[in-house]
VOSEKE-222340 format. One line per 10 residues: their letters; for each residue x, y, z of C-alpha. Coordinates in steps of 0.05 Angstrom, whole numbers, plus 5000, padded with zeros to 4 digits. Example, Ala and Ser with C-alpha at 12.3 -4.5 7.8 and 13.67 -1.06 7.14 Angstrom:
// VOSEKE-222340
AS = 5246/4910/5156; 5273/4979/5143
// end
This chain:
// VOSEKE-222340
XXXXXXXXXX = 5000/5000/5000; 5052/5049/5019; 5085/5035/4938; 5020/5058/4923; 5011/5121/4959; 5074/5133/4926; 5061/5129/4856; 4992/5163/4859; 5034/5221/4900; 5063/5237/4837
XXXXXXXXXX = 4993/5249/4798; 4971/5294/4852; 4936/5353/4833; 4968/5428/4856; 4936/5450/4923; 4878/5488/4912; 4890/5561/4895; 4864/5598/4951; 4836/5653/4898; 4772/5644/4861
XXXXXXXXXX = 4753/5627/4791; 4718/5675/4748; 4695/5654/4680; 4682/5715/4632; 4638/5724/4581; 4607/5650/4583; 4553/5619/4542; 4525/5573/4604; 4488/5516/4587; 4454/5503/4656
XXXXXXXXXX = 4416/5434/4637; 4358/5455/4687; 4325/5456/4609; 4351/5469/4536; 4371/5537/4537; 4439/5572/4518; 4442/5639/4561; 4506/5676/4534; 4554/5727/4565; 4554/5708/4629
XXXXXXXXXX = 4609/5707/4684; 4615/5650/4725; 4651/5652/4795; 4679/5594/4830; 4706/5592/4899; 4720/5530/4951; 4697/5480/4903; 4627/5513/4888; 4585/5562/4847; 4579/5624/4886
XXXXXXXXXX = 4565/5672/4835; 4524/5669/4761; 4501/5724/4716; 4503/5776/4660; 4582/5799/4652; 4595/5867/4677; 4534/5849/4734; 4579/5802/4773; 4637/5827/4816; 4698/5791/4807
XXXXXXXXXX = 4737/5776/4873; 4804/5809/4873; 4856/5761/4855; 4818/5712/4814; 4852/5680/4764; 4798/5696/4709; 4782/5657/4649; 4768/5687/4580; 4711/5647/4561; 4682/5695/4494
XXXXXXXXXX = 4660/5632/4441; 4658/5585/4485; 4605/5543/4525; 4603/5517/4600; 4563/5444/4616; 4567/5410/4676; 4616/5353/4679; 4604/5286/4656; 4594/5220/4686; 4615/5154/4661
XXXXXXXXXX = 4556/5110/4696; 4600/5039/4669; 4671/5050/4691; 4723/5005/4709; 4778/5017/4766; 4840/4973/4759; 4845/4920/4813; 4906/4900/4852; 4931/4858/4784; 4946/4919/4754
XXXXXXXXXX = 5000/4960/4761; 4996/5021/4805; 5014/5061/4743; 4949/5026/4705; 4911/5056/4755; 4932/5134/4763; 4927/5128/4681; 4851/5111/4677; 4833/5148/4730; 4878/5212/4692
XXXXXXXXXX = 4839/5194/4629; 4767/5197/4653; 4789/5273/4686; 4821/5293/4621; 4757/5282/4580; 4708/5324/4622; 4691/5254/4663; 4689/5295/4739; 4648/5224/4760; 4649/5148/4748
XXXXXXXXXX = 4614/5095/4782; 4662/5036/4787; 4631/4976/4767; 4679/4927/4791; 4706/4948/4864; 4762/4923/4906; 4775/4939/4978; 4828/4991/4951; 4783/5024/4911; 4751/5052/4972
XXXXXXXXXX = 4814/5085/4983; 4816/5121/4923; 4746/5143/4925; 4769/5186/4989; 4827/5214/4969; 4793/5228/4897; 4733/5268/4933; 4793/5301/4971; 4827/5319/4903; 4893/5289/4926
XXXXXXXXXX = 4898/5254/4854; 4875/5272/4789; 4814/5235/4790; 4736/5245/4774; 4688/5229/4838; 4689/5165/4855; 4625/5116/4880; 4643/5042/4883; 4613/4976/4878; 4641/4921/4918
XXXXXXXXXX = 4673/4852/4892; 4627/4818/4842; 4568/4784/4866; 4565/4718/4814; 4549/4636/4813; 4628/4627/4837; 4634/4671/4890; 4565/4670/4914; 4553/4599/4899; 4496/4586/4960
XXXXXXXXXX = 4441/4627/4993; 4488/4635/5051; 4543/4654/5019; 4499/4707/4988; 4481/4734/5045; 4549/4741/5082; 4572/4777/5020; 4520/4835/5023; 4535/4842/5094; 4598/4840/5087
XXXXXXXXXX = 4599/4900/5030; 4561/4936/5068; 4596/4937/5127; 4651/4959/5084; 4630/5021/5052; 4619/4993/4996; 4557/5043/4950; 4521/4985/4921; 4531/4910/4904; 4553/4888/4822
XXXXXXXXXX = 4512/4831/4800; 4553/4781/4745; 4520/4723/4706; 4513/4664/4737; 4471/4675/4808; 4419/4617/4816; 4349/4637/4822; 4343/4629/4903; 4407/4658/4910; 4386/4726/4872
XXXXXXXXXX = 4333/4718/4914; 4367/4716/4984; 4411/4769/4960; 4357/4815/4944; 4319/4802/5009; 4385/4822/5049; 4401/4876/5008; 4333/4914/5028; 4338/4891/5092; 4412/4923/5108
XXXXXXXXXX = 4393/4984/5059; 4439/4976/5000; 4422/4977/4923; 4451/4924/4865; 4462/4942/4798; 4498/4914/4737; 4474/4842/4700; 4411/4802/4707; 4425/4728/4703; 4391/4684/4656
XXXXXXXXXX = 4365/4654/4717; 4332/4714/4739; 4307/4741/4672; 4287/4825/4663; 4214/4814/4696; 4245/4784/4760; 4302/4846/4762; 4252/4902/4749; 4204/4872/4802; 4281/4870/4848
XXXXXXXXXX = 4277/4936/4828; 4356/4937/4809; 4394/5007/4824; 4412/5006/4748; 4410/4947/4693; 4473/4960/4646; 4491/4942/4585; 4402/4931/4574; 4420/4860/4594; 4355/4812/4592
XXXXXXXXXX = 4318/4861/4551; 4341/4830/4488; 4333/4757/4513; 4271/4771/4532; 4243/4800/4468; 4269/4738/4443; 4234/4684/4480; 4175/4685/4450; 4215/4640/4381; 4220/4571/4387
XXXXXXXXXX = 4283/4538/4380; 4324/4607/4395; 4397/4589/4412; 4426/4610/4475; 4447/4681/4481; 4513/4708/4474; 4536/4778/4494; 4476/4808/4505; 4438/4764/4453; 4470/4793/4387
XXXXXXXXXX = 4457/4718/4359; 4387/4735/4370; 4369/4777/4317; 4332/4723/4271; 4285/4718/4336; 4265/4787/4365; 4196/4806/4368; 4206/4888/4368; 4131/4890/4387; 4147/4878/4462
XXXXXXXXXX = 4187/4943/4467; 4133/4989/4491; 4114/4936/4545; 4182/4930/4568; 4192/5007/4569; 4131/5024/4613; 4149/4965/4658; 4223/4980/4671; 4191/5064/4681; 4136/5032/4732
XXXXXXXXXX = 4190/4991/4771; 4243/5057/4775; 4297/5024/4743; 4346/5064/4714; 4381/5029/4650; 4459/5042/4630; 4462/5022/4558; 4531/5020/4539; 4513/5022/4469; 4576/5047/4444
XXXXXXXXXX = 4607/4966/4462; 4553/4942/4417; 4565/4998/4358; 4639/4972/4350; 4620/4902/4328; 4583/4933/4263; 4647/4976/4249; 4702/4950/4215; 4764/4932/4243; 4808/4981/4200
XXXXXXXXXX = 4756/5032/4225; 4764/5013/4292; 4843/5003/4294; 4840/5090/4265; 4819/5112/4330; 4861/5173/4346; 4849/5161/4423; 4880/5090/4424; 4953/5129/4421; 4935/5128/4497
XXXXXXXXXX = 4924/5065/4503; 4968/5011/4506; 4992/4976/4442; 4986/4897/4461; 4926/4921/4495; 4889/4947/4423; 4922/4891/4385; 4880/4839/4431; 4820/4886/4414; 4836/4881/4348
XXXXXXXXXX = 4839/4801/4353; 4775/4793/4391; 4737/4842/4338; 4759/4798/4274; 4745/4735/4305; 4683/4755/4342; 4631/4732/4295; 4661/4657/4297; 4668/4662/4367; 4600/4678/4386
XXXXXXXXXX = 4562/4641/4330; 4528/4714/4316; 4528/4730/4237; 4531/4802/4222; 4468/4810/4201; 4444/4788/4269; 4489/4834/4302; 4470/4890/4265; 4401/4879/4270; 4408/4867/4349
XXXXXXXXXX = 4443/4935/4343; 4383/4976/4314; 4329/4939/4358; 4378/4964/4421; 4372/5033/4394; 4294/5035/4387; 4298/4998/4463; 4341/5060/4486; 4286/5112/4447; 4222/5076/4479
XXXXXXXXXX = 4260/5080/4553; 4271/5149/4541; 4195/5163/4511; 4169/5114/4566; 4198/5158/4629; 4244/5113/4646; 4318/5133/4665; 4378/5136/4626; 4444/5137/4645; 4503/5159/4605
XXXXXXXXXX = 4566/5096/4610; 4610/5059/4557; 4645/5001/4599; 4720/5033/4601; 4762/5001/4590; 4735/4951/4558; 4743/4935/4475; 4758/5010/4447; 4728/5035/4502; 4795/5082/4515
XXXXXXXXXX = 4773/5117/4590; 4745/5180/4580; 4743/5186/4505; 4695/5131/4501; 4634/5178/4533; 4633/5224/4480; 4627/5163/4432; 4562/5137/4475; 4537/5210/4479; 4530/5203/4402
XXXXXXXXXX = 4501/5141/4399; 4441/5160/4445; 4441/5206/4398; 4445/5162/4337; 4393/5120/4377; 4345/5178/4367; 4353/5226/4428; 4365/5302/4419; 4436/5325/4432; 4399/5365/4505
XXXXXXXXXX = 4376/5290/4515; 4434/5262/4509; 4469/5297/4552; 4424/5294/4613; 4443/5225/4619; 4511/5248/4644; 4490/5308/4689; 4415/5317/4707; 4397/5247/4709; 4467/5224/4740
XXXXXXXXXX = 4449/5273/4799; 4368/5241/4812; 4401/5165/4805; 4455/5186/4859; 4396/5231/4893; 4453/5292/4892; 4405/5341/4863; 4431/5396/4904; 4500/5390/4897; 4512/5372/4831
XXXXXXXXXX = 4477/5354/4747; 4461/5433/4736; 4504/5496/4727; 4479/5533/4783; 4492/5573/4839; 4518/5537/4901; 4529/5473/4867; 4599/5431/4863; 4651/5460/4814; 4650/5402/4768
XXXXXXXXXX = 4646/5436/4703; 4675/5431/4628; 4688/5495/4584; 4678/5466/4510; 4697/5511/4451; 4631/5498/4415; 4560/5486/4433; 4542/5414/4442; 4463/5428/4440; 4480/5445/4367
XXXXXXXXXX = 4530/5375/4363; 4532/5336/4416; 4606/5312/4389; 4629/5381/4408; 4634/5352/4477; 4705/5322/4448; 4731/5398/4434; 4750/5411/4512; 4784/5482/4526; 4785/5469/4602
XXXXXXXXXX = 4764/5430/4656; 4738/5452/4733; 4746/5393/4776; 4726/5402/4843; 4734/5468/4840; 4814/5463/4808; 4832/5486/4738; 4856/5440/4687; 4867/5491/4628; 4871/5461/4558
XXXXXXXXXX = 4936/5471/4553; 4951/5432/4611; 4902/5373/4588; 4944/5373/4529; 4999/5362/4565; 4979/5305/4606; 4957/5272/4545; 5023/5276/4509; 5056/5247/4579; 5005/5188/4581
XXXXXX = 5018/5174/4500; 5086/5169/4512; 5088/5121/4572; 5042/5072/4534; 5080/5082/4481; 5149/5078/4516
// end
């Protein structure tokens, strides 16, 4: 531990500058609705909002380092609902990177979706801003059929998360009916939520009537539109062999009964979009210079033998790809929450850069730009019930915040063209992102 402390020293952000923000000459987009409201001066002290308005109306505290922000627009800052924390099997220098990456890209939150007892850790001294790291909430150890293999063992686990700290419970494939069960009962019982997979054991009616925190990846959804087709095969990653079965006619059902049950839904539709893109598209990604090169060769290897692999042909995949984004565009008609996450790292999924790539496929699946982006801001702060602190631009809220150089209500891939970063109330100027990003390219790269 003390190795680690160490290394993530080194990534530690610059105390906080005792003097105040001011950003000049703004176009704010608040995201309490869709609305633009230019010139305005936005001042930021200890972390929050304390100041909003017309430029030349606000006072600027003496000895603010002030912020030129004529052209350019202010959004809250993102969250990746799908991220991934290294473990202890990775490197400590694995772990400052990813974290680093998210940061860079506007991410100021990520829900880990795979914890580990050091992850709890980080989460402090990332709400502390002792590293360069978005905010951090946590999931404990997987819950699945091998490490929860028996009602009791179940049970001990969600007591023993909680006890921890843990902020919710990760369900994996593979949990036996009673044992989802039992782990459902003790989770209400001791007051903590699950979210992640629903086993094939448990199908999507039994998880909406759980009343999981979040399903990701729309896991069951597909399988269940499915089961209706005799003689369909058995799924594989998330049912994209399906596609020859799907009955699209049980969408609207689905949709009103995941918004009666309150369960939020992280698509991670971006995973899906890269199996209908080619691999010479894929392997052109300008981001993967920060990623490791072995790393994005073993992408590259699972993407040209995937369709072998799984037994999918493309024509199912692709199909199983549109009916996902009509799913996503009935949830959002429906009422039913949406939450902006990729699954970084997982294939092409570099930290970070990977949101901006979902934000334009809930676009691509039919939601406006605005739409999309309340998934990362408005609805991120209802799921985590953080209305007050945090999802809007407004006064007296956290200092999470992302200075773009172009409006994203206009093109929601102008998220990508970053000029700054407020993290926690700390500065991260574009030229300093830069910066960073040139360091990380060249360690991968070494």
């Amino acid at each position: 531990m003390l190795a680690t402390l160490a290394v993530l020293a080194r990534i530690t952000l610059a105390p906080a500058d005792t003097a105040a923000l001011a950003l000049v000459n703004v176009t704010v987009i608040p995201m309490d609705r869709e609305r633009a409201v230019p010139g305005q001066t936005v001042v930021v002290r200890d972390g929050r909002i304390v100041a909003i308005g017309p430029t030349g109306q606000v006072e600027i505290p003496r000895g603010a380092v002030r912020i030129e922000g004529s052209g350019k627009y202010l959004v809250p800052g993102l969250a990746e609902m799908h991220a991934h924390i290294p473990g202890p099997q990775a490197p400590d220098e694995v772990r400052e990177r990813v974290l680093a990456l998210y940061a860079l890209n506007g991410i100021t939150t990520i829900r880990g979706m795979l914890g580990h007892p050091m992850h709890l850790e980080l989460r402090e001294r990332a709400a502390a801003g002792a590293i360069l790291s978005p905010r951090i909430y946590t999931s404990g150890p997987s819950l699945n059929g091998n490490s929860v293999p028996s009602v009791e063992a179940a049970v001990r686990a969600v007591t023993e998360q909680k006890a921890a700290g843990y902020d919710f419970l990760k369900i994996h494939p593979g949990l036996a009916r009673e044992v989802f069960d039992s782990l459902d009962a003790a989770a209400d019982r001791l007051g903590i939520r699950f979210a992640g997979h629903v086993p094939q054991a448990v199908g999507i009616e039994r998880a909406l009537e759980a009343r999981y925190w979040s399903i990701d990846h729309l896991d069951g959804y597909i399988e269940r539109l499915a089961a209706g087709s005799s003689g369909a095969p058995q799924p594989v990653f998330f049912g994209v062999n399906l596609g020859d079965q799907v009955d699209e006619s049980g969408i609207p059902a689905l949709a009103a009964a995941t918004r009666a049950a309150g369960v939020w839904n992280v698509p991670t539709q971006t995973l899906l979009e890269s199996l209908v893109e080619s691999p010479e598209a894929l392997a052109g990604r300008p981001e993967l210079r920060y990623w490791p090169a072995q790393q994005v060769a073993q992408w590259l290897e699972f993407r040209r033998g995937f369709l072998a692999q799984s037994g999918a042909t493309a024509a199912s995949v692709e199909r199983i790809v549109e009916v996902r984004r009509r799913l996503i565009k009935a949830l959002h008609d429906a009422g039913a929450g949406l939450l902006l996450g990729s699954d970084a790292p997982q294939v092409w999924n570099v930290p970070g850069f990977s949101i901006h790539r979902e934000l334009e496929a809930m676009v691509a699946a039919g939601l406006t730009p605005y739409q999309a982006l309340r998934t990362g801001t408005v609805n991120v702060a209802a799921f985590f019930g953080t209305e007050r602190e945090s999802g809007t631009v407004e006064v007296g809220k956290r200092a999470d915040l992302v200075l773009l150089d172009a409006n994203p209500l206009a093109n929601v891939g102008h998220t990508r063209r970053i000029a700054g970063v407020v993290l926690n109330g700390r500065w991260l100027p574009g030229d300093e992102i830069r910066r960073r990003l040139e360091e990380i390219a060249t360690r991968v790269r070494g």
